[in-house]
N, C-alpha and C positions, 0 to 999 in steps of 0.2 A: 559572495561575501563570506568571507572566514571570521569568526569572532571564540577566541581562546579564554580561559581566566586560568591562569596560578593563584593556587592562596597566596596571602602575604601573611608576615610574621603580626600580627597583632598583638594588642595587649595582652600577654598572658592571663589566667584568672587569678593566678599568687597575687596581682597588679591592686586589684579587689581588696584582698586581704589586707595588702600594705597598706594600702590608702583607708580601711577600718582602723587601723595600731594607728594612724598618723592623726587620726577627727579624733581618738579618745585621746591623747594628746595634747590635739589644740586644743580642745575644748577644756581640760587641767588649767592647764600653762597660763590662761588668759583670767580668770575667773581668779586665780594666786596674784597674778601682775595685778590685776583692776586693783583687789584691795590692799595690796600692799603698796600699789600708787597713789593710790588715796590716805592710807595712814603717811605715808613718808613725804607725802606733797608733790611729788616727779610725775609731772605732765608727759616726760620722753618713757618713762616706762609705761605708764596708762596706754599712749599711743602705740609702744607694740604690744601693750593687749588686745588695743581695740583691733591692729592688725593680725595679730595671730587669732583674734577671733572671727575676723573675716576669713582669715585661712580654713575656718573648719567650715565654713557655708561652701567654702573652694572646694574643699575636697570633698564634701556632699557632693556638691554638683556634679564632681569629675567621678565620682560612685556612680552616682544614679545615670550618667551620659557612657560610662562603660558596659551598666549592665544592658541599658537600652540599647545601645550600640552594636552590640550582641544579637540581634534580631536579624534574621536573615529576610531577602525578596519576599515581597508579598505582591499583588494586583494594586494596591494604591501608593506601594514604596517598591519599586521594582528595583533600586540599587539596595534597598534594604535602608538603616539607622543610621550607617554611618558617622553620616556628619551632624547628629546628635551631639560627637565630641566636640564639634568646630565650634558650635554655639556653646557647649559650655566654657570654651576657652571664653568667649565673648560675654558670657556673664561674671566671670571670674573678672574679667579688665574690667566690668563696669562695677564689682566690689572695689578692685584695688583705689579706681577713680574716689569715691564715695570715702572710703578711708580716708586718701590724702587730703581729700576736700575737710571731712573730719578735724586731723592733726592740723591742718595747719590755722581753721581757728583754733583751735586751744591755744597749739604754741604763740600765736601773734598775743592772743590775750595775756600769755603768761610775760612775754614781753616786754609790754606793756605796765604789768602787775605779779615783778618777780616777787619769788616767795624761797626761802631757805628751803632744801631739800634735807631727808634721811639718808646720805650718803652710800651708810654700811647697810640698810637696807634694802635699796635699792643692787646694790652690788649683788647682793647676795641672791633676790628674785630675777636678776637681770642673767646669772649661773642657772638658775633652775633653765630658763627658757630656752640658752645655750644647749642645755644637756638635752633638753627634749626636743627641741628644732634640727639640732644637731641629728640625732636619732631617726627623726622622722624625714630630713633630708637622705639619707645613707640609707634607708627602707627605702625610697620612691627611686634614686639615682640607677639605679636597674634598669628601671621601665623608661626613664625619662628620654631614652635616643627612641624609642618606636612609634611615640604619636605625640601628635601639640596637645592633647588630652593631659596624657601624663608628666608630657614636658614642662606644661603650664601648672602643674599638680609641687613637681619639683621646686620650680622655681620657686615658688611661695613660701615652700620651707628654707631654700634658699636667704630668699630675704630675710626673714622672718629672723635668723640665721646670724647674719650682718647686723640687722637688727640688735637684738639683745646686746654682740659685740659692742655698736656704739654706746649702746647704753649703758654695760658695763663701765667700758672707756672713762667714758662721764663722768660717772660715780667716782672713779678711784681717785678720775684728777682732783674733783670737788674737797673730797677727802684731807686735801693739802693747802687748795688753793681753793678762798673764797669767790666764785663766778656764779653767779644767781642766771648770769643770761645763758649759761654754757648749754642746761638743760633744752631749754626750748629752742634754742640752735639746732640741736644736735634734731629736738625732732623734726626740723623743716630740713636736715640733709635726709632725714631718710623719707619726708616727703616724696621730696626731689628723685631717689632709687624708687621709690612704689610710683610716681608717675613715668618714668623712666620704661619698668615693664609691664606697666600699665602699656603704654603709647606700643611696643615691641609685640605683646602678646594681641592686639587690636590688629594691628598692622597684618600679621600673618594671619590672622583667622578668618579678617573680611579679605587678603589673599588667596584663599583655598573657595572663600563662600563664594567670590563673584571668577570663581572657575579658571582661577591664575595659572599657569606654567608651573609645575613644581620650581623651587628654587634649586638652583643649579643643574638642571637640567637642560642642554642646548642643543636644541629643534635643528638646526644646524648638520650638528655631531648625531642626532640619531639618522636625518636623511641619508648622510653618506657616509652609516657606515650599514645600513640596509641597501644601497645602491650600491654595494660591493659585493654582495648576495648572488651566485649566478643564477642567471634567470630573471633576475630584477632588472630591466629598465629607466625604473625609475620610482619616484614615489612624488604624492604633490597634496596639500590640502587639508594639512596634518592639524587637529587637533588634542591637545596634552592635557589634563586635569585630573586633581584628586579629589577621589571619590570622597574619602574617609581624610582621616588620616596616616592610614600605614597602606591606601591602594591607588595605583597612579592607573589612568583609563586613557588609551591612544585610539583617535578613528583616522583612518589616511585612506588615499587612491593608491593602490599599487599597479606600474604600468608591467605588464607582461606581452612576452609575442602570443598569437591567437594559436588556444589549444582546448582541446577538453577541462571541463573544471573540474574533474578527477586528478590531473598531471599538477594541479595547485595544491593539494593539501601537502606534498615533503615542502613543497617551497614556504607554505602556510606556516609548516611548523620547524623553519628554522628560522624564519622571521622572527616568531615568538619568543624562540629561545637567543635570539640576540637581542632582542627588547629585553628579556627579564635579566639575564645575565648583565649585561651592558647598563642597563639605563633603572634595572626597578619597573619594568613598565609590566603590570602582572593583569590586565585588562585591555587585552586589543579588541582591535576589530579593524579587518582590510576589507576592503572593497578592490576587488580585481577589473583591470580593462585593459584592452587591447591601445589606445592610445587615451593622452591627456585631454582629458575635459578643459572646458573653462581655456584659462592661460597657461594651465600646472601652474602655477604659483605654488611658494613651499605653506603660505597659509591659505586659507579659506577665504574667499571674499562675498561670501553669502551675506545678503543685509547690508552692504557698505553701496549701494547704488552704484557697482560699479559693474562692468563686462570682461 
């Protein structure tokens, strides 16, 4: 049995820092929105305070799951922290849930019991949040392609982002045209976007947790293009999953003719080097045999009660 690892590109530490400049931020930005929605009466600006203040519980969490994350093997975590980030993705969606659940009483009530807003107030704090969501989106969009950690880090500011825009939007129309319902409209669209990547950022997180296939990755395209390999027979049996979020882990059978398992390590390490190159795949592990176990089949049928 051969088992290689490449590092992979991880969150850098800069990643750390940015996501520090983005919590002093959100934590500004929301606490100016609260009371400036409260003097002006704007239920849609309140609620992206009360989201940009969920944003900063977000990016705590996506802090404290990068440093942990950071932890290398031990005897009781032998892959290491890893997927420390996977869950923090999952408590971030169970904020954003809890937000919209939030907004959308208020707005129903506001609804219900419209109230004249402060137009040019609202404008004006709905600019500030712009500026600094803006800001804090444009620090994290670096990090955002290397892990659902950070990706899920971005987004937030992302929204948060849109956010403000609508709310601005609001304000200016208001400014001309009397619509008392426009306000708490406008907060049930962006409901609708925070359940949106609420449901997107779940979806992929409990996909890595219950040890899914990388996305776009096809088991397929890696058998043959290792079965092109000479000296490779075959391969059968393949398991794919990420560890973390920036390390993908493969176990397979490789079929070889009967030789010393000396004469397998060049073969070992071009296997490797066309997993990492080709596929990202920076955690093997082969198991060498002289013929197919089982059926070969290209997956595993351990546990399916089957022969």
């Amino acid at each position: 049995m051969s088992h290689h690892h490449h590092p992979n590109h991880d969150e850098p530490e800069s990643f750390g820092t940015r996501v520090l400049i983005s919590m002093v931020i959100n934590l500004l930005i929301p606490a100016t929105q609260i009371a400036g929605g409260i003097m002006a009466g704007s239920v849609a600006l309140i609620s992206d305070a009360v989201h940009n203040l969920g944003d900063f519980t977000a990016l705590l969490i996506a802090y404290a799951a990068h440093k942990v994350g950071k932890r290398g093997p031990s005897f009781t975590h032998t892959f290491g922290l890893r997927r420390m980030e996977i869950f923090s993705a999952v408590a971030n969606a169970s904020l954003l849930g809890g937000s919209a659940v939030f907004i959308s009483f208020e707005a129903v009530h506001r609804l219900a019991h419209p109230v004249r807003i402060e137009a040019g107030l609202v404008a004006w704090l709905a600019l500030v949040g712009i500026a600094g969501n803006g800001f804090s989106a444009w620090l994290l969009h670096k990090d955002s392609g290397l892990s659902l950690n950070a990706r899920g880090a971005f987004l937030h500011m992302v929204g948060d982002l849109l956010t403000s825009v609508a709310v601005l939007a609001g304000a200016l129309m208001m400014r001309f045209i009397e619509l008392p319902w426009l306000d708490p409209v406008l907060s049930l669209g962006i409901v609708i976007y925070i359940l949106f990547n609420c449901f997107m950022l779940l979806k992929e997180s409990m996909h890595v947790l219950m040890n899914g296939t990388p996305r776009g990755l096809d088991l397929e395209a890696v058998k043959a293009e290792v079965e092109e390999i000479p000296g490779v027979d075959g391969i059968h049996y393949l398991h794919v999953w990420s560890m973390g979020d920036a390390s993908v882990a493969l176990t397979c059978h490789v079929v070889v003719p009967d030789q010393p398992v000396s004469r397998t390590e060049m073969l070992s390490r071009a296997i490797h080097e066309i997993l990492l190159k080709h596929f990202g795949i920076d955690h093997p592990v082969l198991q060498f045999e002289t013929s197919e176990c089982g059926q070969g089949a290209l997956l595993c049928q351990m546990g399916c009660g089957q022969s």
